[in-house]
VMD Tcl script that builds the backbone (N, CA, C; Angstrom):
set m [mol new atoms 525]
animate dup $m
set s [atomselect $m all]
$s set {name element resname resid chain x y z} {
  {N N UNK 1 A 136.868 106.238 241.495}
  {CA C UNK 1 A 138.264 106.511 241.778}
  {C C UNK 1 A 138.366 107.860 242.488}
  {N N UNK 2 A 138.749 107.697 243.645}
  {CA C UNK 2 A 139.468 109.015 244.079}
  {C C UNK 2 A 140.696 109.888 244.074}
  {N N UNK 3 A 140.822 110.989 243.972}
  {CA C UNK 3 A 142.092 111.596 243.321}
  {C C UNK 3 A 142.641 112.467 244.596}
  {N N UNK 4 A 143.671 113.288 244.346}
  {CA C UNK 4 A 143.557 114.074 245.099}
  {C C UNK 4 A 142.991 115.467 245.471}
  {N N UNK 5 A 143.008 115.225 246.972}
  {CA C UNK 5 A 141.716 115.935 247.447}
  {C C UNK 5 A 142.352 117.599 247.746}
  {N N UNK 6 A 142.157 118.915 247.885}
  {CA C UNK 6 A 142.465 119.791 248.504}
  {C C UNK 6 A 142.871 119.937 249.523}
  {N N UNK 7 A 141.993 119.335 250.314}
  {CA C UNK 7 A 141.655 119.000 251.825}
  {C C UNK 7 A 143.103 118.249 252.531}
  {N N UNK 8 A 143.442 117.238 251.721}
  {CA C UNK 8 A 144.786 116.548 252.020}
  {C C UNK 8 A 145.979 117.334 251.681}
  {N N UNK 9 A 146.145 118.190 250.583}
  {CA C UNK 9 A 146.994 118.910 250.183}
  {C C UNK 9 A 147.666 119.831 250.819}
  {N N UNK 10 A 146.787 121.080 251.187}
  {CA C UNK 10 A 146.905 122.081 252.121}
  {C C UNK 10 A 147.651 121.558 253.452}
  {N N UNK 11 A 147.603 120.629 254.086}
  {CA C UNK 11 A 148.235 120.850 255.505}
  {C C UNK 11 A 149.504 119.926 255.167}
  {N N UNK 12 A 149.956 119.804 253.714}
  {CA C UNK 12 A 150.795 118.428 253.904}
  {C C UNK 12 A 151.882 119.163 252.741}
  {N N UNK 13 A 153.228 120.073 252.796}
  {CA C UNK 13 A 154.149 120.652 252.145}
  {C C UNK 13 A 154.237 119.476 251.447}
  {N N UNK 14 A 154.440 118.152 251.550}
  {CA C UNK 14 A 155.390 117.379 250.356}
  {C C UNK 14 A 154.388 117.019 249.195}
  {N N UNK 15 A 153.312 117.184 249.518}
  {CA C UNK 15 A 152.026 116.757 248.117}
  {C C UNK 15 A 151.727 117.883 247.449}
  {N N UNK 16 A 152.017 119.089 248.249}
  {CA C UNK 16 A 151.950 120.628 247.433}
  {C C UNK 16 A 153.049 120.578 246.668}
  {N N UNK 17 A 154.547 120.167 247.572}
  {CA C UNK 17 A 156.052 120.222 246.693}
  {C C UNK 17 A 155.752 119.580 245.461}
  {N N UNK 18 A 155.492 118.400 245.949}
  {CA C UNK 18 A 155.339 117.402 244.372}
  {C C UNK 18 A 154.076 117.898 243.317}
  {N N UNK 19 A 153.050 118.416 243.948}
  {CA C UNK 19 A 152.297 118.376 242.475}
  {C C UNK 19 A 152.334 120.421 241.860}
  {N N UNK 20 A 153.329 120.709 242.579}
  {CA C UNK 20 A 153.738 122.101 241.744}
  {C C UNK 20 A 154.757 121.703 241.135}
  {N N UNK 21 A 155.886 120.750 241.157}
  {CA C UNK 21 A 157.355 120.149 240.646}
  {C C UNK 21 A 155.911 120.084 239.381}
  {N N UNK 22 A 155.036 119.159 239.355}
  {CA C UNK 22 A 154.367 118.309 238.238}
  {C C UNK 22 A 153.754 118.931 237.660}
  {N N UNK 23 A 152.773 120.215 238.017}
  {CA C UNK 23 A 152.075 121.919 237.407}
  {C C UNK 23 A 153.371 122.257 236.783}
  {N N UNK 24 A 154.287 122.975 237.882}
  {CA C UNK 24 A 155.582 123.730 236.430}
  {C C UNK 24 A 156.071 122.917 235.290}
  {N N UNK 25 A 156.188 121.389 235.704}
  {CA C UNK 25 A 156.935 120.473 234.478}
  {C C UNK 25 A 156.164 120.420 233.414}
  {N N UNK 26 A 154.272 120.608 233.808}
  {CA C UNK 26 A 153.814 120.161 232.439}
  {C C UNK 26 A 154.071 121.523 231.991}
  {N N UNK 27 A 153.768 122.533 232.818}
  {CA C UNK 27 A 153.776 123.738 231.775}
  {C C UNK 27 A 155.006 124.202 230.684}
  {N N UNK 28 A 156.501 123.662 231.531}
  {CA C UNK 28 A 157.426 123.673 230.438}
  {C C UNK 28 A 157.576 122.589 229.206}
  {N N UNK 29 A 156.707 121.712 229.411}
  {CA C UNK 29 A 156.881 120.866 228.279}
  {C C UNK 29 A 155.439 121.234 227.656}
  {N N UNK 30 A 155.000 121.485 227.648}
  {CA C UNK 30 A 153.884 122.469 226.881}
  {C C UNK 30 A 153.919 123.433 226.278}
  {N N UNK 31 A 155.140 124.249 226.434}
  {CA C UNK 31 A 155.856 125.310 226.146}
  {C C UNK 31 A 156.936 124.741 224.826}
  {N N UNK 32 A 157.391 123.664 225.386}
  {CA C UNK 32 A 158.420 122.869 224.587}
  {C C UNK 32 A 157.433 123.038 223.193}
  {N N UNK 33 A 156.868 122.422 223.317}
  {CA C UNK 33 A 155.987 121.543 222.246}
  {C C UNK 33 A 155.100 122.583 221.448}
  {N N UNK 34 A 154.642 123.743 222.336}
  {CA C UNK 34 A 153.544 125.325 221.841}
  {C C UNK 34 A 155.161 125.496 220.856}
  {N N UNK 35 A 156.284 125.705 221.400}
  {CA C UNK 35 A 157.364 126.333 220.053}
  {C C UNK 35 A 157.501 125.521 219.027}
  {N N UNK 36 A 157.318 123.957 219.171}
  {CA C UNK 36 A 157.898 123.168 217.805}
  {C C UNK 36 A 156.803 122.894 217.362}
  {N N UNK 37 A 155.288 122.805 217.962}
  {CA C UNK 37 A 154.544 122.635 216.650}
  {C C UNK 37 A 153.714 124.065 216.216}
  {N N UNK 38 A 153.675 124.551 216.892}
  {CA C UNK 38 A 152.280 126.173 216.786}
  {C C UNK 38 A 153.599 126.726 216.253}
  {N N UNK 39 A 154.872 127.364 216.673}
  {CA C UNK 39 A 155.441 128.255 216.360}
  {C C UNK 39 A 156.624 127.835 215.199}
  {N N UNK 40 A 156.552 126.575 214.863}
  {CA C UNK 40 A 157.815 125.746 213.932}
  {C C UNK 40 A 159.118 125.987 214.514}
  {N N UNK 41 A 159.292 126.239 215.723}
  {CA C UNK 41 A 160.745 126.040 216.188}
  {C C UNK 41 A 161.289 124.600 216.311}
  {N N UNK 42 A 161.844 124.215 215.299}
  {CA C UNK 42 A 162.135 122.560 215.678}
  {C C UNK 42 A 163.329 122.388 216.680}
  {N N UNK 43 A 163.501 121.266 217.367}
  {CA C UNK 43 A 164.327 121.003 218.050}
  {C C UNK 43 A 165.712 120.659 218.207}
  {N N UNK 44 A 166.801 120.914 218.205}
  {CA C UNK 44 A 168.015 120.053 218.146}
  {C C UNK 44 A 168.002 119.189 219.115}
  {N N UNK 45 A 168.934 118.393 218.837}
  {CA C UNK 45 A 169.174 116.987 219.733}
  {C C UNK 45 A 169.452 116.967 221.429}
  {N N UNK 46 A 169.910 118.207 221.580}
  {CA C UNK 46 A 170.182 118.974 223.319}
  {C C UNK 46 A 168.829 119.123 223.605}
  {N N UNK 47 A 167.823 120.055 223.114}
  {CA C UNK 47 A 166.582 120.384 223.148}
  {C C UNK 47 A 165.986 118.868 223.830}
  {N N UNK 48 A 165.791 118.171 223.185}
  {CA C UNK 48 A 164.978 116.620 223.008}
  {C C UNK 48 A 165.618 116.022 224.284}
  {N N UNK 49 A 166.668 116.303 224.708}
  {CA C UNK 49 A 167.530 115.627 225.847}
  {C C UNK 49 A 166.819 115.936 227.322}
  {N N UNK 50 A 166.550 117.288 227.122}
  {CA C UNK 50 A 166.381 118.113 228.053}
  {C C UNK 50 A 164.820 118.041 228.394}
  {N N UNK 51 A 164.244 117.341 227.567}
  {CA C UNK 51 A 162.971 117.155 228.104}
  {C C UNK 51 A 162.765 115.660 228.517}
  {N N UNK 52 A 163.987 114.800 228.775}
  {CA C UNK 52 A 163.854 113.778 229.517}
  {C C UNK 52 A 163.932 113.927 230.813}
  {N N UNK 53 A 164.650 114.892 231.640}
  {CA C UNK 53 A 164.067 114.605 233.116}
  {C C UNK 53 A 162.783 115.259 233.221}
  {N N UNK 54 A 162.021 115.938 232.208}
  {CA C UNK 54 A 160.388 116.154 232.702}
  {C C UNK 54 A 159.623 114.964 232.382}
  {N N UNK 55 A 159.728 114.180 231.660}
  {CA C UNK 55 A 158.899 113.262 231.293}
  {C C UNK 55 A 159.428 111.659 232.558}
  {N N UNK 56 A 160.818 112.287 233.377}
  {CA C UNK 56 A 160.719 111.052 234.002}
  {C C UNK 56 A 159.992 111.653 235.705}
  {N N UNK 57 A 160.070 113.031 235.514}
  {CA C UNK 57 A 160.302 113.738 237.132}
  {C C UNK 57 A 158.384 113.976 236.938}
  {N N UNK 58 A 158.237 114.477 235.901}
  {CA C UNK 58 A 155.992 114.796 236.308}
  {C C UNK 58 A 155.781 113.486 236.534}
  {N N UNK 59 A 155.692 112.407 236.071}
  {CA C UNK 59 A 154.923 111.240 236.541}
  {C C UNK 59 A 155.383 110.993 237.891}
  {N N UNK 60 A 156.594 111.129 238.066}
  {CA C UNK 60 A 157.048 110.940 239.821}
  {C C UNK 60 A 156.425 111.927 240.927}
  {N N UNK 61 A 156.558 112.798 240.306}
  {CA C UNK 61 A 156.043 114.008 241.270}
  {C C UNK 61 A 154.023 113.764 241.553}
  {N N UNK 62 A 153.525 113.121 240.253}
  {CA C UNK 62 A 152.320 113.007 240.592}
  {C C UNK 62 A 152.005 111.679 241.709}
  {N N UNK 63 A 153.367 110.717 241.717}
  {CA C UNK 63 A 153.030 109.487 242.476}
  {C C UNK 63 A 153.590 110.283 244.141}
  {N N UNK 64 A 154.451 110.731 243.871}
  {CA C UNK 64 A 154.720 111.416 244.926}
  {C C UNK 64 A 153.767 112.011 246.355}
  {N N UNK 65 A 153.253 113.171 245.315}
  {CA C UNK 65 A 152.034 113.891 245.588}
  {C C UNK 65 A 151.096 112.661 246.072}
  {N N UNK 66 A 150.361 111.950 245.339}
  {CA C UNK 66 A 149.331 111.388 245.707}
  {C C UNK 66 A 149.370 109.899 246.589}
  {N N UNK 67 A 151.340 110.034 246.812}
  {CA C UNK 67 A 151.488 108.920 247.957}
  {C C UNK 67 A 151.511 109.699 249.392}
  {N N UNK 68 A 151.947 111.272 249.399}
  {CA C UNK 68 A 152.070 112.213 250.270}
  {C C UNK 68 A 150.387 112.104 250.777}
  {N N UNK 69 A 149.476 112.537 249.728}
  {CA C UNK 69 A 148.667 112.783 250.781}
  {C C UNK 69 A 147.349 112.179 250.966}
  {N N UNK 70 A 148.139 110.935 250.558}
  {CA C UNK 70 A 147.207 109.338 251.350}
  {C C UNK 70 A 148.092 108.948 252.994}
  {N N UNK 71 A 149.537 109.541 252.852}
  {CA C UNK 71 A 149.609 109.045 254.276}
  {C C UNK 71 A 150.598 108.276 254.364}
  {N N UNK 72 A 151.197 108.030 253.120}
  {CA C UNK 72 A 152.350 107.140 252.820}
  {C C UNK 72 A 154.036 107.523 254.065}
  {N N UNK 73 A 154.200 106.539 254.223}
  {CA C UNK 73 A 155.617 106.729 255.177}
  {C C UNK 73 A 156.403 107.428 254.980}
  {N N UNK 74 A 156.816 108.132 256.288}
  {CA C UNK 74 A 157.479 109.696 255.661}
  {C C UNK 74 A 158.673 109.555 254.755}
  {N N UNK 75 A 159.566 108.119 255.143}
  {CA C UNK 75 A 161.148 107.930 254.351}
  {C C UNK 75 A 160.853 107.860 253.079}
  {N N UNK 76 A 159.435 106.906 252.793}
  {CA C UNK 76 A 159.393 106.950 251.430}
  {C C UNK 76 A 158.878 108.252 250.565}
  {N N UNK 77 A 158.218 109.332 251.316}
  {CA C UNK 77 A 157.682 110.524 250.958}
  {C C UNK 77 A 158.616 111.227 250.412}
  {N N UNK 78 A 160.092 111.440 251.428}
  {CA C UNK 78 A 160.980 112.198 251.516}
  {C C UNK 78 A 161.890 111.594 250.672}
  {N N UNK 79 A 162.080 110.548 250.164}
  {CA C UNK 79 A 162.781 109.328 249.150}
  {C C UNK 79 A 162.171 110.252 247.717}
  {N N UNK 80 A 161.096 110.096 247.721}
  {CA C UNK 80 A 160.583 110.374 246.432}
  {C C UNK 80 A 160.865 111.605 246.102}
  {N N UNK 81 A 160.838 112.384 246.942}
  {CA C UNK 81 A 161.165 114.176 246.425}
  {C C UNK 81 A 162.479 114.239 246.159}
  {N N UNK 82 A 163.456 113.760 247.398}
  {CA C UNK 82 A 164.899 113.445 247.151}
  {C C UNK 82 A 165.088 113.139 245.922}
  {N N UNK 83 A 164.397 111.773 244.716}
  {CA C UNK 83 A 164.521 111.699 243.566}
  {C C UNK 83 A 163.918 112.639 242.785}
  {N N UNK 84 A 163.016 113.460 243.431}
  {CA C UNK 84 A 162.333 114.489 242.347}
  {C C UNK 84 A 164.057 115.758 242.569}
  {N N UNK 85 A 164.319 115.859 243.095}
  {CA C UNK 85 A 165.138 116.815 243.134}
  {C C UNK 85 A 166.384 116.414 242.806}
  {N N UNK 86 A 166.728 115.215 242.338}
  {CA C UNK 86 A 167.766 114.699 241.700}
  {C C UNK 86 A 167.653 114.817 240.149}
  {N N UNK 87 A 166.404 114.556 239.874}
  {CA C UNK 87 A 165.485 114.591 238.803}
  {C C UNK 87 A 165.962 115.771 237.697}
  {N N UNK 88 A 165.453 116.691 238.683}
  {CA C UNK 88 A 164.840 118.376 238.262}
  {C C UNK 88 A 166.838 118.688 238.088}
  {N N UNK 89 A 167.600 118.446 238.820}
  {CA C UNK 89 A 168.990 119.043 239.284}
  {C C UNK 89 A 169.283 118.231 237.889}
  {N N UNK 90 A 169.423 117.126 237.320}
  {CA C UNK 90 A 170.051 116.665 236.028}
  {C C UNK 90 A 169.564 117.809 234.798}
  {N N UNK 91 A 168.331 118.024 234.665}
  {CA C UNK 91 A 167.855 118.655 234.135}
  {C C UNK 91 A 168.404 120.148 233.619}
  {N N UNK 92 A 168.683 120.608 235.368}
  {CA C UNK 92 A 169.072 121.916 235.039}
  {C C UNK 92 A 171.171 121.803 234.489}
  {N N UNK 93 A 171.614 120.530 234.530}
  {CA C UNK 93 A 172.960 120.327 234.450}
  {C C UNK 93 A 172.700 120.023 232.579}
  {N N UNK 94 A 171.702 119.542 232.175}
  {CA C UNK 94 A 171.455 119.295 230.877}
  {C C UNK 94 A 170.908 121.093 229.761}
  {N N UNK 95 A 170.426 121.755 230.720}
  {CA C UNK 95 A 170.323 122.987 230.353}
  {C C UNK 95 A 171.685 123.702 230.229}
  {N N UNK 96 A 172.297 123.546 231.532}
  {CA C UNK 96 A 173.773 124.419 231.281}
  {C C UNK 96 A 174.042 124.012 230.695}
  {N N UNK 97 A 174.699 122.756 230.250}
  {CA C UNK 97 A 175.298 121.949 229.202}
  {C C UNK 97 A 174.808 122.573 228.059}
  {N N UNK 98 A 173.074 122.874 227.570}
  {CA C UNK 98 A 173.150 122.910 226.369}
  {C C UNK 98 A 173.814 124.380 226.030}
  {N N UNK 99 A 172.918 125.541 227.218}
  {CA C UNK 99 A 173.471 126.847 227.313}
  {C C UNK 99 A 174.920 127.393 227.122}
  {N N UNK 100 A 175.716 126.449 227.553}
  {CA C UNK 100 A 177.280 127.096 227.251}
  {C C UNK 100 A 177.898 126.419 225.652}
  {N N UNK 101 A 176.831 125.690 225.275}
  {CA C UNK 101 A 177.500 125.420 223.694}
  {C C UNK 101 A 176.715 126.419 223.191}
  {N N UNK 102 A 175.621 126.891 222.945}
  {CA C UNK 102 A 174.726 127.732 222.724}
  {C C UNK 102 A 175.557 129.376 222.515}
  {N N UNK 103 A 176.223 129.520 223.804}
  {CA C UNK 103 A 176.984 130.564 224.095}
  {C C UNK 103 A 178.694 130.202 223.609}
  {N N UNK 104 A 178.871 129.160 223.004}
  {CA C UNK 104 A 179.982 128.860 222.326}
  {C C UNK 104 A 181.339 128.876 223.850}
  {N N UNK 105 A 181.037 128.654 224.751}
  {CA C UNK 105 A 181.582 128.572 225.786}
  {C C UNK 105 A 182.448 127.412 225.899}
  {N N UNK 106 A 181.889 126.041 225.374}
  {CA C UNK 106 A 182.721 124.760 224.706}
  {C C UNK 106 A 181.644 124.316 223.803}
  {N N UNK 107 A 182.243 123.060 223.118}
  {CA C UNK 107 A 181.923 122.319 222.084}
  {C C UNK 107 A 180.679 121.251 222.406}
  {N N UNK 108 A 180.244 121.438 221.472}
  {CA C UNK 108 A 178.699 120.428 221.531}
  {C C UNK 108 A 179.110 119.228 221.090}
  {N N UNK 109 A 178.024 118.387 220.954}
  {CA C UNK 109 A 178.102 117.213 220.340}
  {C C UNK 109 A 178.305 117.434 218.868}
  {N N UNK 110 A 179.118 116.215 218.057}
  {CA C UNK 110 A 179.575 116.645 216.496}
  {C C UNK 110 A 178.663 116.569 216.135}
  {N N UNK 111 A 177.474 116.069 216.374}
  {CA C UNK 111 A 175.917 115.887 215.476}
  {C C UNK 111 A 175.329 116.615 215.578}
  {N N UNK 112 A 175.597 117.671 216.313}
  {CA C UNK 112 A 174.609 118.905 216.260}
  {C C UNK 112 A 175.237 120.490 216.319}
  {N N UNK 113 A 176.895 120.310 216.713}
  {CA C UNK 113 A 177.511 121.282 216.348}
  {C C UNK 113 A 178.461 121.444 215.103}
  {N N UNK 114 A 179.417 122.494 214.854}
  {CA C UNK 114 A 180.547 122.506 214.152}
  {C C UNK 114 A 179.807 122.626 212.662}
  {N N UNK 115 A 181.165 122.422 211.776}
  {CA C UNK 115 A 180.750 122.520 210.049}
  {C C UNK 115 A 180.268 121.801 209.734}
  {N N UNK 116 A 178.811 121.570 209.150}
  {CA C UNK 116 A 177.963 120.599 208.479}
  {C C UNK 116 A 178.121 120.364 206.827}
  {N N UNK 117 A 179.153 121.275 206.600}
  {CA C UNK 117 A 179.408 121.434 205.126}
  {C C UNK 117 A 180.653 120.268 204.675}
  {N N UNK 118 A 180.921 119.762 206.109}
  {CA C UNK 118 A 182.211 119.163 205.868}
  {C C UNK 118 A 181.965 117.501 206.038}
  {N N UNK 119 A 181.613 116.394 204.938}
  {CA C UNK 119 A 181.280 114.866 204.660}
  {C C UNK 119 A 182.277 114.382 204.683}
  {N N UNK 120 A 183.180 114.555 204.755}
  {CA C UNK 120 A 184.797 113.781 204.947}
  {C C UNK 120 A 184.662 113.241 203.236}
  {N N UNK 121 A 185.144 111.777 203.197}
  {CA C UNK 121 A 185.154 111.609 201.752}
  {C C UNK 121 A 183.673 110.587 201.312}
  {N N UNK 122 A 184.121 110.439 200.162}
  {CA C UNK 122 A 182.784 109.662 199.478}
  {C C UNK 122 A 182.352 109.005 200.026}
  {N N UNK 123 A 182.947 107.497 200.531}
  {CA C UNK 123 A 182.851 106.172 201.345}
  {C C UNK 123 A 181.896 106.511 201.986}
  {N N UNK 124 A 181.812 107.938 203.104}
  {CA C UNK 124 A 181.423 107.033 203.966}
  {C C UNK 124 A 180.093 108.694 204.135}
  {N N UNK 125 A 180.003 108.982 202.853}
  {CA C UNK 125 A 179.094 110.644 202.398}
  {C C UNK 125 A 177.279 110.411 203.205}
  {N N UNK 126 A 177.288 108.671 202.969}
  {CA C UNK 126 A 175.374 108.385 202.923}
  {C C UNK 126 A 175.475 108.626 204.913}
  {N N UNK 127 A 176.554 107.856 205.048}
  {CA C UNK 127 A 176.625 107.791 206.686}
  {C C UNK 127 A 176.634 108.876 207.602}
  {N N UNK 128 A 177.339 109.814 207.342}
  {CA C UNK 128 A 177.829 111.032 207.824}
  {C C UNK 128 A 176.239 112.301 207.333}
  {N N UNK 129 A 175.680 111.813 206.352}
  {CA C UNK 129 A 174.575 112.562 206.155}
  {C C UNK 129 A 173.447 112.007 206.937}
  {N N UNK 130 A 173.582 110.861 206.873}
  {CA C UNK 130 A 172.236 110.676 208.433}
  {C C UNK 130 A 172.625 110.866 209.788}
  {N N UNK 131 A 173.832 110.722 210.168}
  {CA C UNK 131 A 174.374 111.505 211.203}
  {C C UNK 131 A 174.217 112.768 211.386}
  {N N UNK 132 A 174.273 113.708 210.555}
  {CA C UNK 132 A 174.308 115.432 210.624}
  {C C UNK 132 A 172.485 115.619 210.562}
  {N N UNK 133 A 172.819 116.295 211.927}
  {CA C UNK 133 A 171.380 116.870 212.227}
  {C C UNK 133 A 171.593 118.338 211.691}
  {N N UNK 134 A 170.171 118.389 211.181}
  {CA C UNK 134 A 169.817 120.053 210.367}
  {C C UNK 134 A 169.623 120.905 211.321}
  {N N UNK 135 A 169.088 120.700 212.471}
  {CA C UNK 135 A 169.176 121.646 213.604}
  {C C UNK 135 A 169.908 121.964 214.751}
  {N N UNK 136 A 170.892 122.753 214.643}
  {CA C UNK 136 A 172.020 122.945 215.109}
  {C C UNK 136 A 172.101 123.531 216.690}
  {N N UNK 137 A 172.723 122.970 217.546}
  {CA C UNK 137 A 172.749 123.192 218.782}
  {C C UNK 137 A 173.001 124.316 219.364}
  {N N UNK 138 A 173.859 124.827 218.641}
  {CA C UNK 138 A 174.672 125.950 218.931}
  {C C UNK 138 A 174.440 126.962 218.686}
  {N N UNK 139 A 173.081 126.939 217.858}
  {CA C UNK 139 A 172.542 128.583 217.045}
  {C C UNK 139 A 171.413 128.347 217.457}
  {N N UNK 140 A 171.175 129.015 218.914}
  {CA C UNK 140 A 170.255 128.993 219.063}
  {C C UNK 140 A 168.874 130.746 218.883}
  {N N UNK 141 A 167.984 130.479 219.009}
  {CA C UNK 141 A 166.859 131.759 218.903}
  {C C UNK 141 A 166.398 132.046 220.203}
  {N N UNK 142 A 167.024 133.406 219.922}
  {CA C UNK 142 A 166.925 133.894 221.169}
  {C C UNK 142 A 165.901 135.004 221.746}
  {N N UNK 143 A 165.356 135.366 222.869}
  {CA C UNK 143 A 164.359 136.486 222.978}
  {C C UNK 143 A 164.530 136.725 224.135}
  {N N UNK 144 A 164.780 138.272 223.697}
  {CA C UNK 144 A 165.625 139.331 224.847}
  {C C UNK 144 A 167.270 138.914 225.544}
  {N N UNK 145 A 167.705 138.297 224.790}
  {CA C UNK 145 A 168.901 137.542 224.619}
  {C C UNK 145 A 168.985 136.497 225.668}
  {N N UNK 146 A 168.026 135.556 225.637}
  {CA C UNK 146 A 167.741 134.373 226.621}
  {C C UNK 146 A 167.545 133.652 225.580}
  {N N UNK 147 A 167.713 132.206 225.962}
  {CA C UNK 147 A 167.262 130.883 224.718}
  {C C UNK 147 A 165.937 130.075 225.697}
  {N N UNK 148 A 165.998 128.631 225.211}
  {CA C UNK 148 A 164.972 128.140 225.868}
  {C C UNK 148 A 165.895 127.169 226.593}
  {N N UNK 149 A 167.221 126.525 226.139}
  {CA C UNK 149 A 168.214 126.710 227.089}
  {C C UNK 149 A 168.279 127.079 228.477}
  {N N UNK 150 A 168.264 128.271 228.298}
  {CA C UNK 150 A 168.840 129.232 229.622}
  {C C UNK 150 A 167.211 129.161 230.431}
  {N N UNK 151 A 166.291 129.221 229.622}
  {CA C UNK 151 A 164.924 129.300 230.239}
  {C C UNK 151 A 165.174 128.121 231.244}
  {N N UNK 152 A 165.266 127.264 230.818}
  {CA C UNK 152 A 165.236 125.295 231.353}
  {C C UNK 152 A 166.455 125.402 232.179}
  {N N UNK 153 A 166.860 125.837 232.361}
  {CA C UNK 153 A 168.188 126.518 233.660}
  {C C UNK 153 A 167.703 126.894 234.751}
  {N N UNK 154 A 166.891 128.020 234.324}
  {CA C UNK 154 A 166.191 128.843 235.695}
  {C C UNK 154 A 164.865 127.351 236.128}
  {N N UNK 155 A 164.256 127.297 235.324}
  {CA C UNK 155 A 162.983 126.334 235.252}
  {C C UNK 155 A 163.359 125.078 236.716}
  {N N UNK 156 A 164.298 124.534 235.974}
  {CA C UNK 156 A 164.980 123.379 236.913}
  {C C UNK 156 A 165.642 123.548 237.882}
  {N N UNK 157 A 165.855 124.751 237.699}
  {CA C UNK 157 A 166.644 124.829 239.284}
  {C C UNK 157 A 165.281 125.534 240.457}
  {N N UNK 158 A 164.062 125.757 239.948}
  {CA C UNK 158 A 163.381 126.226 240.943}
  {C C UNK 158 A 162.832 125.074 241.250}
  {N N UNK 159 A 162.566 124.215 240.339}
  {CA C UNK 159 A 161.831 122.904 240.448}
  {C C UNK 159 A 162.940 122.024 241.714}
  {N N UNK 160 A 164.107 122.178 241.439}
  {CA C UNK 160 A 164.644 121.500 242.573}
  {C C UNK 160 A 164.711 121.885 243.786}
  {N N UNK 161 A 164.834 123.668 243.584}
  {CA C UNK 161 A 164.203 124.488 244.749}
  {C C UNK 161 A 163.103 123.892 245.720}
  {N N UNK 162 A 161.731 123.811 245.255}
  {CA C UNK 162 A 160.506 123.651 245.283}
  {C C UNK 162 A 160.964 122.095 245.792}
  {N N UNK 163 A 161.399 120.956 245.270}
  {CA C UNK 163 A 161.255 119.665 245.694}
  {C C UNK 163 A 161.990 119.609 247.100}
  {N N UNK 164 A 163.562 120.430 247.312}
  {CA C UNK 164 A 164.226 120.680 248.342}
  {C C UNK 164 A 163.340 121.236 249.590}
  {N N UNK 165 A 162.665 122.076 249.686}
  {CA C UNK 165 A 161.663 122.797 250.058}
  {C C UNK 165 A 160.548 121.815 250.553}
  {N N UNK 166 A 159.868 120.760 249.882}
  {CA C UNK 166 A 159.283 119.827 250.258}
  {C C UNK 166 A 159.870 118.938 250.968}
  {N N UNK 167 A 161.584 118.888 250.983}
  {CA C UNK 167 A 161.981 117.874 251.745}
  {C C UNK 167 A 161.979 118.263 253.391}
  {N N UNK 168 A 162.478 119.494 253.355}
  {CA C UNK 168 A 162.757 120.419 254.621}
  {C C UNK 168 A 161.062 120.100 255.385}
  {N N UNK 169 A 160.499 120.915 254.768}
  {CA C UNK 169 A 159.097 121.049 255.271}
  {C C UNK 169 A 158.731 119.735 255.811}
  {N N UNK 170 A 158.666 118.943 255.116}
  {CA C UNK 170 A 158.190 116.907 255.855}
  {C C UNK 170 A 159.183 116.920 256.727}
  {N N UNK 171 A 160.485 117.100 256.926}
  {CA C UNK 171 A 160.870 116.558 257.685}
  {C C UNK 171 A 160.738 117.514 258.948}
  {N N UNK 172 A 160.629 118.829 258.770}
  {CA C UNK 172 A 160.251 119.644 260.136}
  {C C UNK 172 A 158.803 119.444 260.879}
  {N N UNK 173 A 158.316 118.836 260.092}
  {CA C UNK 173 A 156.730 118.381 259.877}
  {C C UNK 173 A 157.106 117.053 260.921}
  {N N UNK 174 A 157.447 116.497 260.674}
  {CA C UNK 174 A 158.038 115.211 261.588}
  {C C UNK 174 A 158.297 115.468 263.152}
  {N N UNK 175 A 159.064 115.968 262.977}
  {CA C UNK 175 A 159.576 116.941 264.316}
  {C C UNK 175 A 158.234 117.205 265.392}
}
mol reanalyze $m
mol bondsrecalc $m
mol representation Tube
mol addrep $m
């Protein structure tokens, strides 16, 4: 099996775009995962959200990459980053989202924000307790007064940077 080569990489911006989108993504979900299992930071339910456009955007970015620099047709080259950068852009809209509940800016989801002390009445006590998540959206841990939130903000928006950047480049490349 052959993989990709250096040799193909270097003269071709959209297989560099895509497999740095797919280098930074693993490294933030590696990061994800170094805090909740090495460091016991567990996750709230925003957290877990937010690592769905990496797990849908690295595998794309690697087909990407390694359709870029076999030679693959430029629409579909430039198709694929276009979705990598649609990708990465939800991502960073799922970060703000979590960041301004975080920052109490508006209201989170009831399952992970607000009073957890409050079961309404008996009836319905078993229901409302598997509903209420223990890790709360809104309190988040912070360092140097940044969250991992706000981290996955900056993260995704360079990643869409970087895929935008690959689009420009192929298509001036065309030219």
């Amino acid at each position: 099996m052959t993989g990709i080569s250096l040799s193909a990489i270097r003269p071709n911006p959209a297989a560099t775009a895509a497999l740095a989108v797919a280098a930074v993504g693993i490294a933030a979900i590696l990061g994800a995962y170094f805090f909740q299992y090495v460091i016991g930071l567990a996750p709230c339910p925003l957290c877990l959200e937010q690592r769905i456009p990496y797990y849908v955007g690295i595998p794309l970015a690697l087909v990407v990459a390694f359709a870029a620099s076999r030679g693959a047709a430029r629409p579909l080259v430039i198709g694929g980053l276009g979705l990598l950068a649609v990708t990465t852009l939800i991502g960073a809209g799922l970060a703000v989202y979590h960041s301004g509940v975080e920052w109490q800016l508006w209201a989170g989801p009831q399952d992970c924000t607000g009073d957890i002390s409050n079961f309404g009445n008996a009836g319905d006590l078993l229901k409302r307790m598997q509903q209420t998540s223990i890790v709360r959206c809104d309190q988040a841990s912070r360092f140097l007064g940044i969250s991992l939130a706000n981290c996955n903000v900056v993260i995704s928006l360079a990643l869409t940077a970087v895929a935008a950047w690959g689009i420009k480049a192929e298509q001036a490349r065309a030219s």
